[in-house]
N, CA, C and O atoms as a printed pandas DataFrame, in Angstrom:
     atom_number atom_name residue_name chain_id  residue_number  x_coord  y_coord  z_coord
0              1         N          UNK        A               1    6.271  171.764   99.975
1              2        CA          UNK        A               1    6.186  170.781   98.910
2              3         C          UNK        A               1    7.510  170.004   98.835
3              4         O          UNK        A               1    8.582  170.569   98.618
4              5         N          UNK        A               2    7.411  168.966   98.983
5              6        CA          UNK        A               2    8.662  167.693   98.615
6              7         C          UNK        A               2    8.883  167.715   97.499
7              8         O          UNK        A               2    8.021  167.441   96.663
8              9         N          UNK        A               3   10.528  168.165   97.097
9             10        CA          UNK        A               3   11.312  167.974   95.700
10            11         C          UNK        A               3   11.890  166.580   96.068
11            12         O          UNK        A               3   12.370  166.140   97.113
12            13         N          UNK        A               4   11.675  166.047   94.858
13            14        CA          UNK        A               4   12.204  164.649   94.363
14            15         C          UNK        A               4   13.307  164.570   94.467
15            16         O          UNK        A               4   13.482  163.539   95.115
16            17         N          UNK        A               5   14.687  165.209   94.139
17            18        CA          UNK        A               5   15.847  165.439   94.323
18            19         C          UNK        A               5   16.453  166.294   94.217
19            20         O          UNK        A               5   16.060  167.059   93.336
20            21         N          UNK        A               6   17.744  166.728   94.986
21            22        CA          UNK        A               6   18.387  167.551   94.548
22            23         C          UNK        A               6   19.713  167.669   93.925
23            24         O          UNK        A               6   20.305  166.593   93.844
24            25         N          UNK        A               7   20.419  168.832   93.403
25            26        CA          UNK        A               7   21.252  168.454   92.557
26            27         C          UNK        A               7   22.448  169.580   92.954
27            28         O          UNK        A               7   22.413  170.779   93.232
28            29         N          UNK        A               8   23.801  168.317   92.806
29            30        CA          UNK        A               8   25.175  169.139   93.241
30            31         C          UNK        A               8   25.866  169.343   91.802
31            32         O          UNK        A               8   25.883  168.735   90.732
32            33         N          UNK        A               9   26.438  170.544   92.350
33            34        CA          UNK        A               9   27.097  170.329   91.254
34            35         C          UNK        A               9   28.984  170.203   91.390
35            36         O          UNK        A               9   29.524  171.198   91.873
36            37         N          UNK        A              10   29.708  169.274   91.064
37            38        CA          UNK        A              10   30.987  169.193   92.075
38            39         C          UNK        A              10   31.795  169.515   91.028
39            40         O          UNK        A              10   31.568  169.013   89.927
40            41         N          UNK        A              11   32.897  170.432   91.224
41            42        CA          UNK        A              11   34.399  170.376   90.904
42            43         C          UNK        A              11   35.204  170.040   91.950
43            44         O          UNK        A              11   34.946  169.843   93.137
44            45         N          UNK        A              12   36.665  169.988   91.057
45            46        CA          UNK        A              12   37.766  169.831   91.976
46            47         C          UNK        A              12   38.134  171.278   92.725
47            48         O          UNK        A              12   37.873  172.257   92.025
48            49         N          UNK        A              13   38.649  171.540   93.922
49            50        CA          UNK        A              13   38.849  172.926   94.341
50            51         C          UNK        A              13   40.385  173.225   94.220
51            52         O          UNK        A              13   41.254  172.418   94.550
52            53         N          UNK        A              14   40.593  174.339   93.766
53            54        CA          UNK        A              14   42.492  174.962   93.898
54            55         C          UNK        A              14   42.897  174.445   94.804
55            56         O          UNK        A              14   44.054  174.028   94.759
56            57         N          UNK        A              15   42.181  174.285   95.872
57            58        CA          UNK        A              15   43.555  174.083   97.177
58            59         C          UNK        A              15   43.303  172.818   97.428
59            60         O          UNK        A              15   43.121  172.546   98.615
60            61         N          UNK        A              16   43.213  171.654   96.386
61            62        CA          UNK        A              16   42.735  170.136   96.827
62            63         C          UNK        A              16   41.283  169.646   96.907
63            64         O          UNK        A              16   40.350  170.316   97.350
64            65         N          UNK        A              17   41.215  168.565   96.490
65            66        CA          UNK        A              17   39.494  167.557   97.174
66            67         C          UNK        A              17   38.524  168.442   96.369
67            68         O          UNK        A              17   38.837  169.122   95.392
68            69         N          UNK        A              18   37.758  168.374   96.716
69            70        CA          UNK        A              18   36.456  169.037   95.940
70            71         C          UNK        A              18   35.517  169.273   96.275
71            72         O          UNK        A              18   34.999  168.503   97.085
72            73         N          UNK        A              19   34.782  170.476   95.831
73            74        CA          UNK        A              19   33.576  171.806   96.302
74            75         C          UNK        A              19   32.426  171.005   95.373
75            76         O          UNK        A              19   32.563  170.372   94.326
76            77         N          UNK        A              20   30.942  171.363   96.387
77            78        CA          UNK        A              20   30.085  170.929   95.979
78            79         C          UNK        A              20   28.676  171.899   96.621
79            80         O          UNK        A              20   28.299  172.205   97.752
80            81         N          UNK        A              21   28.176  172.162   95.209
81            82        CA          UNK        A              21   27.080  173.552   95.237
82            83         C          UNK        A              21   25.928  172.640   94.899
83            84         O          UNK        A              21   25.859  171.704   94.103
84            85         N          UNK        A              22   24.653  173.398   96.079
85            86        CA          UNK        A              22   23.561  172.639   95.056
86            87         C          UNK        A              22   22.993  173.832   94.292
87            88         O          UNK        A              22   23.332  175.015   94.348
88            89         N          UNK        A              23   21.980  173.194   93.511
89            90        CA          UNK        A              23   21.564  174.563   92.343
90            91         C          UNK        A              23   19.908  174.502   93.242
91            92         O          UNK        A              23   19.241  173.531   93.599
92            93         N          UNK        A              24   19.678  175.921   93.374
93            94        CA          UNK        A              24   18.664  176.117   93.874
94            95         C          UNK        A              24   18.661  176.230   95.742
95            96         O          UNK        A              24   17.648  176.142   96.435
96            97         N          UNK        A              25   19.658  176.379   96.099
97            98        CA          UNK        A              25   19.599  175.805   97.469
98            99         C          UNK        A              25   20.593  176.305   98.136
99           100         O          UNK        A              25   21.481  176.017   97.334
100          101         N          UNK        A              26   21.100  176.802   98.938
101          102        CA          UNK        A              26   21.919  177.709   99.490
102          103         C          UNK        A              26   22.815  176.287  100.685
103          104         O          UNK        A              26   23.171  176.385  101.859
104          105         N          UNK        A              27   22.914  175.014   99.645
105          106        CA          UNK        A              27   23.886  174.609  100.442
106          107         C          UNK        A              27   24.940  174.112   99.795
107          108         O          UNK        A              27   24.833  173.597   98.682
108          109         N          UNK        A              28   26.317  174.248  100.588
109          110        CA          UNK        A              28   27.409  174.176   99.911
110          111         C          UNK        A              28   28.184  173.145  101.160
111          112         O          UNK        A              28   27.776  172.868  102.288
112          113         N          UNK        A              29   29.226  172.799  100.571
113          114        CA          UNK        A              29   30.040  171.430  101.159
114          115         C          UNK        A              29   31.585  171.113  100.538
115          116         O          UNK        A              29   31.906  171.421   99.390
116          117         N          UNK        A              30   32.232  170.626  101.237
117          118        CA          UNK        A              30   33.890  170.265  100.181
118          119         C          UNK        A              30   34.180  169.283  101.302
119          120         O          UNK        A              30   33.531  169.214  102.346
120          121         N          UNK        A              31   35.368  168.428  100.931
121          122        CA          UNK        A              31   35.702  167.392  101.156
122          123         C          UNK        A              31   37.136  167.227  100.352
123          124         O          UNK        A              31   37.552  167.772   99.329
124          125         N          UNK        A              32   37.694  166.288  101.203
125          126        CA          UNK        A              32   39.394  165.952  100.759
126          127         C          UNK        A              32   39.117  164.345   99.384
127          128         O          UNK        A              32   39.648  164.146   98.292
128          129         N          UNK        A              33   38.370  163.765   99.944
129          130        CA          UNK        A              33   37.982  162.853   98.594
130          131         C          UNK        A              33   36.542  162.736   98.432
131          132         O          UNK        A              33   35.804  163.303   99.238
132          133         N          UNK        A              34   36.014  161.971   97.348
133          134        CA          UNK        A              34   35.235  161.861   96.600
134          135         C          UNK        A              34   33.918  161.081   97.761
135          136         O          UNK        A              34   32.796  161.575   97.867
136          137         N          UNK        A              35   34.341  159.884   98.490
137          138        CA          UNK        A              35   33.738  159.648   99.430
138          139         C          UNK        A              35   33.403  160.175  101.133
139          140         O          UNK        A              35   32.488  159.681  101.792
140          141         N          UNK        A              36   34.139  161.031  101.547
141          142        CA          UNK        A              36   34.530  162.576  102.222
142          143         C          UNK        A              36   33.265  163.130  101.792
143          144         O          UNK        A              36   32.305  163.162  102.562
144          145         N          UNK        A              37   33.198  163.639  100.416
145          146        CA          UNK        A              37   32.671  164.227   99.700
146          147         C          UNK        A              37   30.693  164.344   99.890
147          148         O          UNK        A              37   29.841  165.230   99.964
148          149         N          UNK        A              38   30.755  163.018   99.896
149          150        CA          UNK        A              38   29.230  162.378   99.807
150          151         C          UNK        A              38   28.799  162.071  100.855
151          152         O          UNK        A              38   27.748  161.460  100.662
152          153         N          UNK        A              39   28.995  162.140  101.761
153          154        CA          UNK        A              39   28.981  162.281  103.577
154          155         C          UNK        A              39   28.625  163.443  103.975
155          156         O          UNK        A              39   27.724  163.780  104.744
156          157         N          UNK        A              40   29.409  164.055  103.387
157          158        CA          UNK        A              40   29.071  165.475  103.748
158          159         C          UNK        A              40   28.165  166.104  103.072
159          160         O          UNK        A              40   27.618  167.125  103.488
160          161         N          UNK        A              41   27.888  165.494  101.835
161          162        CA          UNK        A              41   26.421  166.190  101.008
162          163         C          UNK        A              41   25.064  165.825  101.881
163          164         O          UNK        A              41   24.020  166.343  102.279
164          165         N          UNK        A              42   25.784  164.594  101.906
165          166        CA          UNK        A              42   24.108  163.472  102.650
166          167         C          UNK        A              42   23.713  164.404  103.863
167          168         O          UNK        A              42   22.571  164.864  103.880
168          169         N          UNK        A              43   24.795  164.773  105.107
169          170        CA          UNK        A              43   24.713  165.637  106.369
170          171         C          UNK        A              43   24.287  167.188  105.906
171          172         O          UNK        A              43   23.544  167.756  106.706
172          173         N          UNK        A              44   24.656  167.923  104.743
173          174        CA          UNK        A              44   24.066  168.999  104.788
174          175         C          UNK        A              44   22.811  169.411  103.691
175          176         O          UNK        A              44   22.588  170.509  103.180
176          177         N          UNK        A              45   22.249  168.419  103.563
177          178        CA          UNK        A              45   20.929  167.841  102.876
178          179         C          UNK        A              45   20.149  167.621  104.122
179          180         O          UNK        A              45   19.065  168.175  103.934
180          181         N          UNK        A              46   20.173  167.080  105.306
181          182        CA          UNK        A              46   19.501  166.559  106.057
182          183         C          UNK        A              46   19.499  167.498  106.975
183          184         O          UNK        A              46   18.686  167.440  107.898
184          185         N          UNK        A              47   20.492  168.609  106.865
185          186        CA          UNK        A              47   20.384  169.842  107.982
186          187         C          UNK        A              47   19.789  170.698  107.573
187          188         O          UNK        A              47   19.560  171.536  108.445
188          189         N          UNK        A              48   19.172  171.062  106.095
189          190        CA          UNK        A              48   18.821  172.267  105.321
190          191         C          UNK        A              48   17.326  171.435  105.686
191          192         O          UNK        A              48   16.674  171.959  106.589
192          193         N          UNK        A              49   16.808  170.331  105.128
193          194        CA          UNK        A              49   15.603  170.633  104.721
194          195         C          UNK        A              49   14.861  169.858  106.424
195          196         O          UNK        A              49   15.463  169.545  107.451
196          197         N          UNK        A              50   13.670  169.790  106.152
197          198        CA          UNK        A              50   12.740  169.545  107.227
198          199         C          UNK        A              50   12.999  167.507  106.760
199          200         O          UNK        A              50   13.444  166.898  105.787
200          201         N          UNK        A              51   12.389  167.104  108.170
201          202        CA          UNK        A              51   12.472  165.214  107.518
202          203         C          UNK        A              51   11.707  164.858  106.532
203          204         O          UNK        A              51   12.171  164.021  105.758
204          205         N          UNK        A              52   10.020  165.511  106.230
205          206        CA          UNK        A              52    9.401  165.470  105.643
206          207         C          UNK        A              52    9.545  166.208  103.849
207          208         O          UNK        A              52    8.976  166.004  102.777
208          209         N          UNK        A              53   10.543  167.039  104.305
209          210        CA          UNK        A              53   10.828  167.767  102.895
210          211         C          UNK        A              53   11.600  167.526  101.972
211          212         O          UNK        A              53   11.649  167.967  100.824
212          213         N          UNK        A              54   12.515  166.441  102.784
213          214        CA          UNK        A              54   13.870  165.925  102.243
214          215         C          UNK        A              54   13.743  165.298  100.652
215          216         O          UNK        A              54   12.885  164.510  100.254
216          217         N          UNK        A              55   14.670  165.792  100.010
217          218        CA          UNK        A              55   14.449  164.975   98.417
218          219         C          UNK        A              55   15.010  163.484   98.897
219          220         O          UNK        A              55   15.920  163.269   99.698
220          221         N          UNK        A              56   14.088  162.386   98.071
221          222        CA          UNK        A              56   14.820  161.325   97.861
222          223         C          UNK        A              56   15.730  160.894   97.362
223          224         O          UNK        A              56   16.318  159.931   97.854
224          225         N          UNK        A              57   16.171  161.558   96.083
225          226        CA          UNK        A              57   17.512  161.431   95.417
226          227         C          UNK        A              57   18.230  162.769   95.533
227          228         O          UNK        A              57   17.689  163.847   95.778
228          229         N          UNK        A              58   19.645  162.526   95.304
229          230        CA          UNK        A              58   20.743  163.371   95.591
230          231         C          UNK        A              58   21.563  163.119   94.290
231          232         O          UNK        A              58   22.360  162.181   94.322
232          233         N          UNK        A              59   21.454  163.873   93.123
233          234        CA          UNK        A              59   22.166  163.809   92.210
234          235         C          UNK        A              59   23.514  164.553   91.940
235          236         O          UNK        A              59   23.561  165.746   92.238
236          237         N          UNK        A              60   24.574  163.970   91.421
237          238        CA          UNK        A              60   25.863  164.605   91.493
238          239         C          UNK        A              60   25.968  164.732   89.689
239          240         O          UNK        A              60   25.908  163.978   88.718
240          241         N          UNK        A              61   26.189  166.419   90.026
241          242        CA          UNK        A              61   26.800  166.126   88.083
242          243         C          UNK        A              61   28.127  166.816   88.458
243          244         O          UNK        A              61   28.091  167.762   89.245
244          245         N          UNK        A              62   29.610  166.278   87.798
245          246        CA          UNK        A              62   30.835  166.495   88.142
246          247         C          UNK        A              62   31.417  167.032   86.814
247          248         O          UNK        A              62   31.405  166.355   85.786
248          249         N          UNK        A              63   32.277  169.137   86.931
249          250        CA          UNK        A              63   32.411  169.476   86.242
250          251         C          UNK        A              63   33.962  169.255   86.140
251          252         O          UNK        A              63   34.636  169.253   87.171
252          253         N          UNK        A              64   34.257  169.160   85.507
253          254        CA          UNK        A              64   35.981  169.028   84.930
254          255         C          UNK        A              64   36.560  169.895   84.050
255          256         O          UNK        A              64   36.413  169.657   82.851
256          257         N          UNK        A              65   37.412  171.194   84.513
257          258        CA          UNK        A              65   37.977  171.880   83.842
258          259         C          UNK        A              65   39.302  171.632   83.506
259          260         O          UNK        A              65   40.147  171.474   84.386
260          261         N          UNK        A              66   39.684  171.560   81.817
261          262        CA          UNK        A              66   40.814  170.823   81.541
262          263         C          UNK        A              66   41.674  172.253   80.283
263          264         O          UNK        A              66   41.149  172.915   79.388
264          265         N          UNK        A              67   42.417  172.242   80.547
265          266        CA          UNK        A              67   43.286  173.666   79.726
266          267         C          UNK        A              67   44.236  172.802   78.724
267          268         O          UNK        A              67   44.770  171.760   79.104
268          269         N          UNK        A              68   44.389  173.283   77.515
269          270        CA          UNK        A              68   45.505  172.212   76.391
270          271         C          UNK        A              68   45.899  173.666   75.591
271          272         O          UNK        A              68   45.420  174.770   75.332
272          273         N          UNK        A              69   46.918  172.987   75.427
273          274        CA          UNK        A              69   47.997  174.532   75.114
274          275         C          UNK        A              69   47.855  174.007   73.552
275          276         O          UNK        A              69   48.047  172.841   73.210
276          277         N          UNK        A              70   47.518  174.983   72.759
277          278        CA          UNK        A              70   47.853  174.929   71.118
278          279         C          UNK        A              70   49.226  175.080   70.702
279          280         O          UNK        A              70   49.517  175.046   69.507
């Protein structure tokens, strides 16, 4: 069955650039920038699923962890 899209979910990683998980899907990816980034989602989207299975959209939701000292 063809899913409509799938979905990353990106932070920044400790050691630079940023990690990108999909939910549901055992594929993972990182990259030094943001456009790096989306190259490499598009290539391991297209290696996981079949041509016919492929989602049409590729959604990015980007988490941002931010620490503030009281």
């Amino acid at each position: 069955m063809k899913e409509s899209e799938v979905i990353f979910i990106v932070e920044e990683s400790n050691e630079g650039g940023f990690e990108a998980k999909a939910l549901g899907h055992s594929i993972f990816t990182d990259a030094d920038d943001l456009e790096s980034l989306k190259a490499n989602i598009k290539d391991a989207v297209k290696c996981h699923f079949e041509d016919n299975e492929a989602p049409s959209v590729i959604r990015l939701h980007f988490v941002r962890e931010e620490l503030m000292a009281v």
